[in-house]
C-alpha positions as CSV (number, residue, x, y, z in Angstrom):
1,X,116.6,91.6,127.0
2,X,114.2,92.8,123.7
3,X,114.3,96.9,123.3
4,X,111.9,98.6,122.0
5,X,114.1,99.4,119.4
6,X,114.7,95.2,118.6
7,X,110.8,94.8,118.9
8,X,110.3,97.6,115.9
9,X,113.1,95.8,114.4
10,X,110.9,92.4,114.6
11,X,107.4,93.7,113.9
12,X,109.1,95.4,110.7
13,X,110.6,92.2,109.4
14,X,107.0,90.2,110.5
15,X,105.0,92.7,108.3
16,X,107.2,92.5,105.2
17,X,107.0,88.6,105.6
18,X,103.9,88.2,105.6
19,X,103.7,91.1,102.4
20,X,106.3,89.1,101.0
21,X,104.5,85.9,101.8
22,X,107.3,84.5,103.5
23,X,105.6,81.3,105.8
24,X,108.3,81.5,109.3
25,X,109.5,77.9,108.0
26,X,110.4,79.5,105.5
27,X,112.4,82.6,107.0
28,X,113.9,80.2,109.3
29,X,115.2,78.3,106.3
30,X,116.6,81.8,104.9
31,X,118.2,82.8,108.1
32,X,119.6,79.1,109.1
33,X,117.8,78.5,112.1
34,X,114.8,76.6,113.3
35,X,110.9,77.7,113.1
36,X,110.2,77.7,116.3
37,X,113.2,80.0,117.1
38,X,111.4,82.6,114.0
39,X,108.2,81.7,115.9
40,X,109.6,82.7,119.3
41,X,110.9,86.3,118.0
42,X,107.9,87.1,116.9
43,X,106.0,86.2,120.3
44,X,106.4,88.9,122.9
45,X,106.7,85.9,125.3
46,X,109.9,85.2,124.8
47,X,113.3,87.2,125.0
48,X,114.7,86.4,121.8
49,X,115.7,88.4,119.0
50,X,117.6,88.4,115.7
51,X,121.3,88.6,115.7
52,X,122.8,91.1,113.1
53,X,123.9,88.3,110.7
54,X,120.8,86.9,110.5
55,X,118.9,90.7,109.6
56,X,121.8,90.7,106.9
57,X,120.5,87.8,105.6
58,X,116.9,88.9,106.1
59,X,117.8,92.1,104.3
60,X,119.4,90.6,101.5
61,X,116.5,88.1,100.9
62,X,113.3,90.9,101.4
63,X,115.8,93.2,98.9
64,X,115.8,95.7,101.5
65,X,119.0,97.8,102.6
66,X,119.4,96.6,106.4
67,X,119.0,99.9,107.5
68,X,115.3,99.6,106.1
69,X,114.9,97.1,108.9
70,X,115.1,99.7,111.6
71,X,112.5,102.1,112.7
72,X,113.3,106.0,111.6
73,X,116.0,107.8,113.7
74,X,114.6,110.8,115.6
75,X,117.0,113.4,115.0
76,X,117.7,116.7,117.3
């Protein structure tokens, strides 16, 4: 089951794609999956969601710090 948390997560990564001009054929290439799979985390249809190797991998390829990924942590 998507969290709010893991849809931030995905709506993050979706923007800097598309700043990055990153086509999801192509982020599917970068993670090693298929595009409907990229496709499919970015519809809120579907339950599925980006495991924690493949936002490594996203990181690494957007040059962002993984933690960048996440949305800001509200602290007490």
């Amino acid at each position: 089951m998507r969290t709010e948390i893991d849809w931030q997560i995905i709506q993050n990564v979706k923007r800097r794609r598309k700043e990055l001009n990153i086509s999801q054929r192509k982020l599917a290439i970068i993670i090693g999956t298929n595009y409907s799979f990229v496709w499919k985390v970015e519809n809120e249809k579907y339950d599925c969601k980006y495991s924690a190797y493949q936002l490594y991998l996203i990181a690494e390829d957007f040059d962002w710090e993984v933690s960048d990924l996440f949305p800001p942590v509200n602290k007490r």
